[in-house]
C-alpha positions in Angstrom: 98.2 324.1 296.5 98.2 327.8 297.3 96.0 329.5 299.9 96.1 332.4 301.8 96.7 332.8 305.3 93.8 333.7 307.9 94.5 337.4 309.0 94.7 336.8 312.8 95.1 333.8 315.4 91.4 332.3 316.0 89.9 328.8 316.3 89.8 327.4 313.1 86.0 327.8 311.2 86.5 324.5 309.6 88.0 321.5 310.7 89.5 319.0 308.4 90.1 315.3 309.0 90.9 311.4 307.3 88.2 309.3 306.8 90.2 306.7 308.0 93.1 304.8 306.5 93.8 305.7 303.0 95.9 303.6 300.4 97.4 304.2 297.0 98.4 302.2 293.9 99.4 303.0 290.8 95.9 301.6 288.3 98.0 301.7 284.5 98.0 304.8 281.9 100.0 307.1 284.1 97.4 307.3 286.6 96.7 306.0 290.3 93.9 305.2 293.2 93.2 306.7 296.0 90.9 303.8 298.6 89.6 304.3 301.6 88.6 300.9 302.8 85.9 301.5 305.2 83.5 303.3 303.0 84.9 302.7 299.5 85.7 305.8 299.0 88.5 306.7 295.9 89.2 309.4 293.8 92.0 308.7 290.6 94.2 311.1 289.7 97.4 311.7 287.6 100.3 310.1 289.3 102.2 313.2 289.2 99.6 314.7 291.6 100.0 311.7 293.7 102.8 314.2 296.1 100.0 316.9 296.2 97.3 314.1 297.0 99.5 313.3 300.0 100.3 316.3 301.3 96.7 317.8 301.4 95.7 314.4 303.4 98.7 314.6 305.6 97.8 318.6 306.6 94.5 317.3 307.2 95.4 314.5 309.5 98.0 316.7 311.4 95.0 319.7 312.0 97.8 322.0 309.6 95.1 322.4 306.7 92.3 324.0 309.2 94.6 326.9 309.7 93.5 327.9 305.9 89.7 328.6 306.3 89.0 328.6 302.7 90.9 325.7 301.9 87.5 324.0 301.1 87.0 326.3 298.1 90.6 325.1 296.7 89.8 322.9 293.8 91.5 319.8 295.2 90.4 320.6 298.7 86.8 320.3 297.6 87.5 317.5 295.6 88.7 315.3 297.9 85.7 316.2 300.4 83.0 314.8 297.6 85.0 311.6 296.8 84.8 311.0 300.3 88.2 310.8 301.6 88.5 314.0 303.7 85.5 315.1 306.6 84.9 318.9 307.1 83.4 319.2 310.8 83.7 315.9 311.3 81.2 315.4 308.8 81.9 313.0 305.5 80.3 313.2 302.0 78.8 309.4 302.7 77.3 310.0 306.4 73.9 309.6 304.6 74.9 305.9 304.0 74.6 303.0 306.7 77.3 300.5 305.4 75.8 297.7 307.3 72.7 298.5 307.1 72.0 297.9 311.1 68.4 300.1 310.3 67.3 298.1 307.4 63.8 297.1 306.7 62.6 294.4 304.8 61.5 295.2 301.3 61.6 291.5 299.7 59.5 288.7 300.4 60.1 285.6 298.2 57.1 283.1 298.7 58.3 279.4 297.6 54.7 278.3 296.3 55.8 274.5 295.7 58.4 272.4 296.7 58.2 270.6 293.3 58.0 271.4 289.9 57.5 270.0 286.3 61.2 270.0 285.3 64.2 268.5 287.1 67.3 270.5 286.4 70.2 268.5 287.8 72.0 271.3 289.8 68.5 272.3 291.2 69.6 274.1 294.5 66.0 274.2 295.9 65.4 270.6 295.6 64.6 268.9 298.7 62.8 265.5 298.7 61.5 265.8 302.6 59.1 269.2 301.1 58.9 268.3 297.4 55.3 267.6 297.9 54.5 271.0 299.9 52.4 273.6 298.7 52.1 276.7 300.5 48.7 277.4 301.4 46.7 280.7 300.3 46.2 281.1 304.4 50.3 280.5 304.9 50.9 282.9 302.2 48.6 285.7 303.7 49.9 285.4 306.8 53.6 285.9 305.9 51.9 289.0 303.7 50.7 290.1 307.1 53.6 289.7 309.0 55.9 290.9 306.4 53.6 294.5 306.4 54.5 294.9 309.9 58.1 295.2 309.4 58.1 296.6 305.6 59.5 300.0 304.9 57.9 301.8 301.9 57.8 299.8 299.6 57.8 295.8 299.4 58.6 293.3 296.4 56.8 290.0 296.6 58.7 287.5 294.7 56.6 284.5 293.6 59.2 280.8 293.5 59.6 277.7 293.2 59.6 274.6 292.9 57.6 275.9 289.9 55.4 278.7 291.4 52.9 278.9 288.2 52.1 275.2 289.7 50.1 276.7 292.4 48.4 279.7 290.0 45.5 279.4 291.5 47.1 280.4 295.6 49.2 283.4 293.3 46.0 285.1 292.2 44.2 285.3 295.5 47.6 286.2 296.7 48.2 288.9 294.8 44.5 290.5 294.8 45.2 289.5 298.9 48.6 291.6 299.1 46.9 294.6 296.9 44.8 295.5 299.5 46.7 295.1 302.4 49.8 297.6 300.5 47.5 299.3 300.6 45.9 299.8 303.8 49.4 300.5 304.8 50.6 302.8 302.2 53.5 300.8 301.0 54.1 300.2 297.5 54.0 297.3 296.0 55.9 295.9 293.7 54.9 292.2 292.1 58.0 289.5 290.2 57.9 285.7 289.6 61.1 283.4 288.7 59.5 281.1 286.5 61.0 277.9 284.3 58.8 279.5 281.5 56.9 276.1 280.5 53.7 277.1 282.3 52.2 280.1 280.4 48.9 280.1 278.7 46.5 282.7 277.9 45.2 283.7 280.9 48.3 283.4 282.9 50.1 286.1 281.1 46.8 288.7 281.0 47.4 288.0 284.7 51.1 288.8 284.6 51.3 291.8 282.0 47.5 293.2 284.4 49.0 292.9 287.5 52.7 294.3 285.9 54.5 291.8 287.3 58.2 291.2 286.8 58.6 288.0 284.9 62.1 286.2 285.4 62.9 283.4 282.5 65.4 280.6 283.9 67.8 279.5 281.1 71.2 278.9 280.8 72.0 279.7 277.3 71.8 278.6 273.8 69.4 275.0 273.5 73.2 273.0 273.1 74.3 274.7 276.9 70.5 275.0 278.3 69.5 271.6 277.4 73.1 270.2 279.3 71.7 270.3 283.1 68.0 271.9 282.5 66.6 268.9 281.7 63.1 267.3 282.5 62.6 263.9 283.9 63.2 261.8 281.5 66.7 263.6 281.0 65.5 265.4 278.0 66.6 268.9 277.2 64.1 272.2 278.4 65.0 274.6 275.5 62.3 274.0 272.9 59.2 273.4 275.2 60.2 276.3 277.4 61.2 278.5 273.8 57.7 277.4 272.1 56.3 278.9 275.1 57.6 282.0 275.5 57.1 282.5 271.5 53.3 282.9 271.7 53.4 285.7 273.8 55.4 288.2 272.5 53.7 290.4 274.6 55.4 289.0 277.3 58.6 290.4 276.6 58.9 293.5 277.9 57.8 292.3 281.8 60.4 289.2 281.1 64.3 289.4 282.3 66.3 285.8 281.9 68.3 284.1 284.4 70.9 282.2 284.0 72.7 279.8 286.2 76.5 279.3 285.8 78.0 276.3 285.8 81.1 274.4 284.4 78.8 274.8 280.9 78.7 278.2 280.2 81.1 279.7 282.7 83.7 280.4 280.1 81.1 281.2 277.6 78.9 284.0 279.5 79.3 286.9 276.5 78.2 284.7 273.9 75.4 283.5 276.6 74.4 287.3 276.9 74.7 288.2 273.2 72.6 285.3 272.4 69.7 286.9 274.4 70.4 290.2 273.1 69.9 288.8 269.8 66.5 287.4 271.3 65.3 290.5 272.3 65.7 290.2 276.2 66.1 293.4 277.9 67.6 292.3 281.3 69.8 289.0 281.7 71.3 288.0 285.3 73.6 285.7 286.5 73.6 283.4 289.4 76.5 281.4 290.4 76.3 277.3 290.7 75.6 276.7 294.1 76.2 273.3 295.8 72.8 272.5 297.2 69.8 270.4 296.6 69.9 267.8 293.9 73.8 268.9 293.4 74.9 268.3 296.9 76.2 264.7 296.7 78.3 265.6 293.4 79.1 269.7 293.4 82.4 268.8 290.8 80.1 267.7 288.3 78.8 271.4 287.6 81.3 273.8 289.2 82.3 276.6 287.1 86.3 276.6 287.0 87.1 280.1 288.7 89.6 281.2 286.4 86.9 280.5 283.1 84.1 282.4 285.2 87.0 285.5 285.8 87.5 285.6 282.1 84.0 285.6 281.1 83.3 288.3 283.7 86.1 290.3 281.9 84.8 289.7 278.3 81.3 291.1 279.5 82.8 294.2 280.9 84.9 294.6 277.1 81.3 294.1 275.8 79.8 297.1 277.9 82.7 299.4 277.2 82.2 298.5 272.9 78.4 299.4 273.1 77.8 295.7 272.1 74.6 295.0 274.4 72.8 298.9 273.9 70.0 299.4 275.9 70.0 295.7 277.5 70.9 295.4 281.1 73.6 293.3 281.9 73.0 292.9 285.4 76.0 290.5 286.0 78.2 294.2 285.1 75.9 296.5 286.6 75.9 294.7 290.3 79.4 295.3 290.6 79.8 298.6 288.7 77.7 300.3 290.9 78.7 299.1 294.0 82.2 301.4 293.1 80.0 303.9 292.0 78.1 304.9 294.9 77.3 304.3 298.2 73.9 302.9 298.7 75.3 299.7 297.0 72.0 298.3 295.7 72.1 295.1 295.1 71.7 293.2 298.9 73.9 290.2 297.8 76.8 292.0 297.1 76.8 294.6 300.1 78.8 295.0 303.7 76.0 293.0 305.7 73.8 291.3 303.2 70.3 291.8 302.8 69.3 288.5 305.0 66.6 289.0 307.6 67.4 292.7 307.2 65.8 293.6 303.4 64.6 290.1 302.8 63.0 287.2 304.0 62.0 284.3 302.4 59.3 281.6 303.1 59.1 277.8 302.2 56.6 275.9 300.7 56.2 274.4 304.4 55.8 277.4 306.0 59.3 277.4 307.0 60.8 280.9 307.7 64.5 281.8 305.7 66.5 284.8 305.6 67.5 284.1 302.2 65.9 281.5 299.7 69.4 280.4 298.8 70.6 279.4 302.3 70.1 276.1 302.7 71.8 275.0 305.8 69.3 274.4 308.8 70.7 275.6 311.3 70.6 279.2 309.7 67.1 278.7 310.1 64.6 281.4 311.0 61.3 279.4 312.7 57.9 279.1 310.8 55.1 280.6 310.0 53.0 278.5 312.3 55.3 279.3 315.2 56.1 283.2 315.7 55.3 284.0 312.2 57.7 286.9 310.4 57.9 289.0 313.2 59.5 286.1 315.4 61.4 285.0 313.0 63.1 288.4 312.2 63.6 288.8 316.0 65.3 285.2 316.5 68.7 284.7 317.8 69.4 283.1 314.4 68.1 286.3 312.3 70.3 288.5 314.9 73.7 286.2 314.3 72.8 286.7 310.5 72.7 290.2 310.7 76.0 290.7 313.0 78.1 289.0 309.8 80.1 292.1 308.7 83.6 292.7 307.2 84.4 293.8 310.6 84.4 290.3 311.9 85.2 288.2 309.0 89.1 287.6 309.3 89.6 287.1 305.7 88.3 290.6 305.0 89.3 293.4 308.1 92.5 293.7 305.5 91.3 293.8 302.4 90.7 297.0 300.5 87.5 295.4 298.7 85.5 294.4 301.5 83.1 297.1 301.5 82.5 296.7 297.6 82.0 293.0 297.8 80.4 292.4 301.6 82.1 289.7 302.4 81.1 287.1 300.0 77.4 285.3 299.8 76.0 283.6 303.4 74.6 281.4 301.7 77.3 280.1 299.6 79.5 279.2 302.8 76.7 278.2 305.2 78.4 279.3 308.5 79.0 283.2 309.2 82.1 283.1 310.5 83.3 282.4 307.1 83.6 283.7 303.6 83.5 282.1 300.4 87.3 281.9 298.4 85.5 281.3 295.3 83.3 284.8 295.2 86.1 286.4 296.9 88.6 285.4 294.0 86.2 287.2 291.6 85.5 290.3 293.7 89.3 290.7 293.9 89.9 290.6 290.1 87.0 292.7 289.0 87.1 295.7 291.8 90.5 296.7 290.8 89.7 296.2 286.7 86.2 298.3 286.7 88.6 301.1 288.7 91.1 300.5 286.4 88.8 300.9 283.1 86.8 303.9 285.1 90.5 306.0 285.1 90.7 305.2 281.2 86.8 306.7 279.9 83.9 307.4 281.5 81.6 304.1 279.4 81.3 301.9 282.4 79.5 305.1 284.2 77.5 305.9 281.0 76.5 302.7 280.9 75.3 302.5 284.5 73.6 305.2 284.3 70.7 304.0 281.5 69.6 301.9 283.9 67.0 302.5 287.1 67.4 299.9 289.4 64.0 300.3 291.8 64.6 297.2 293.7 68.1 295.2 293.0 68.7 291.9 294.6 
């Protein structure tokens, strides 16, 4: 780097600084990474400018560089202030970000309509036979609309779930028509999505849905011969045909309908040909959510585990799909969650952030008016309160709700050392039930596929490309 000196003695008009503690490794093809852990901020370069890297960072941490006051228009200089690894003023390129999200407000409210439903999947993770028979109550449901409102920020995504939620049609409609008006009174957008087993739609169910533009998530797990292994209905008959049949009358459906797939030891090492199988079915957004061992699967979690090393793999294959153009305009949400969390630092999806989305972003109610800060944690004690005592507002101001919220990297001993912690958050709450501790399972992934999307992002610019067809107005 060559700059010019400043004319006279004077107190430096810029000074430069370290974000914090910076690492390097060499990524493959004659190139290497930058990290700084704390924000996730990297930059790759050529490993022959790997001296010229160091230097620049070193004269910044010793105060040397702020004796050049135009260093900042020096191509590197610059370069290394937008990736986010130098401050100018004491001011970073990511100060816009709040990595744990201390000032969050909710924006997702999941409403569990019915504690049963019509099938009886065997992993079922929201199966619980003391509130199978609930049904939330229209009066229930516009309360926790009300309460929800009063600690919303500007926009707010009702999420309609089960049980089977189109069980209790009748409580969505007045629900929705309900929530409508009060979004509105209050100025906040809103935003309207149902996870749904797909055997329930008729007629007038989907005028309601495509009218009302709701989001319309399909759960299946693959082609009828991996669907029909766990989905099953009571009788322990396979799901795939009735639920197929159904969604084939309304075509019209099928731009309002993502699928959902849940993986298990079934389709863990078979996730691409899961995907391509929808692609060839003409969905437009497919997700993933891992096997998680609660409800029905409690007493027996082995029998549906994905093997860690398949699920790895799979993971891998999908991100070789991306990069070869194989899945076009269809969003492969399983990629895109962890693409973009390198790619930026808002870090969209809540799940997979430094300080999760629980009681901060969302907040989930039971079909007996119990009050969650996720829909998938299922250990009581991580319980909020209820509707019928302190509502949403007492819930999200419980000591519970504030121990939920402290769980950071920070204090997660498994992750103050790792150079992935603010890309992966410290691994899913609800998977380990206690927040003092992470998850080896989701940590074993984030640690393989961090350093391989950086890896593949040093060799073309695809896995940006890719990221970039998508809008993603409300990930979680």
């Amino acid at each position: 780097m060559q700059v010019e000196m400043a004319g006279r003695e004077a107190v430096p008009k810029t000074r430069f600084g370290v974000s914090g503690p910076i690492t390097c490794r060499a990524i493959g093809s004659g190139k290497s990474l930058f990290l700084q852990a704390h924000s996730g901020s990297w930059i790759i370069v050529e490993s022959h400018s790997v001296q010229d890297v160091q230097a620049l960072l070193e004269a910044a941490s010793s105060r040397l560089l702020d004796r050049f006051p135009d260093a900042l228009e020096t191509p590197l200089v610059a370069e290394l202030y937008r990736a986010g690894l130098l401050s100018v003023n004491g001011r970073n390129a990511w100060d816009h970000v709040d990595f744990e999200n201390e000032t969050s407000r909710i924006n997702t409210l999941i409403l569990k309509m019915a504690g049963y439903c019509n099938i009886a999947c065997t992993y079922c993770y929201d199966f619980e036979a003391a509130t199978y028979k609930n049904r939330l109550t229209v009066e229930q449901g516009k309360k926790a609309i009300r309460g929800t409102l009063e600690n919303v920020g500007p926009r707010l995504n009702i999420l309609f779930h089960g049980g089977e939620p189109l069980l209790a049609y009748d409580a969505i409609t007045d629900l929705v028509a309900y929530a409508q008006v009060e979004a509105q009174k209050t100025g906040t957008e809103l935003l309207l999505s149902i996870q749904t087993n797909g055997t329930r739609f008729t007629p007038e169910i989907v005028k309601f849905l495509i009218k009302n533009r709701f989001s319309v998530g399909v759960s299946l797990d693959g082609p009828k011969s991996v669907n029909d292994t766990f989905r099953v209905d009571f009788k322990g008959r396979g799901t795939w045909q009735n639920i197929t049949e159904a969604i084939s009358e309304f075509p019209e459906l099928a731009s309002q309908m993502g699928v959902l797939t849940t993986v298990t030891n079934a389709n863990a090492a078979r996730l691409k040909e899961v995907a391509c199988h929808f692609r060839d079915w003409g969905v437009r957004c497919w997700d993933v959510t891992v096997f998680q061992a609660a409800g029905r699967a409690t007493k027996k979690p082995s029998r549906f585990a994905p093997d860690l090393d398949e699920l790895i793999t799979s993971y891998m294959d999908l991100l070789d799909g991306v990069e070869a153009d194989e899945f076009g305009d269809m969003e492969i949400r399983p990629v895109l969650h962890y693409v973009r969390n390198v790619l930026g630092y808002e870090r969209p999806n809540m799940c997979l952030r430094n300080g999760c989305g629980a009681a901060k972003e969302l907040v989930s109610v039971s079909a007996d008016g119990t009050v969650e800060a996720c829909d998938c944690i299922s250990e009581p004690a991580l319980s909020l309160g209820s509707l019928a005592e302190g509502g949403i507002s007492g819930a999200l101001s419980s000591a519970q709700a504030q121990n939920i919220r402290s769980r950071t990297v920070r204090n997660l001993t498994p992750c103050t050392t790792c150079d992935w912690r603010t890309f992966c958050g410290g691994t899913c709450l609800a998977k380990t039930g206690d927040v003092t501790k992470v998850d080896t399972g989701e940590c074993a992934v984030s640690m393989a596929l961090f350093p391989d999307i950086l890896r593949r992002l040093a060799n073309s610019d695809r896995l940006f490309r890719y990221a970039e067809r998508f809008a993603d107005p409300l990930a979680h």
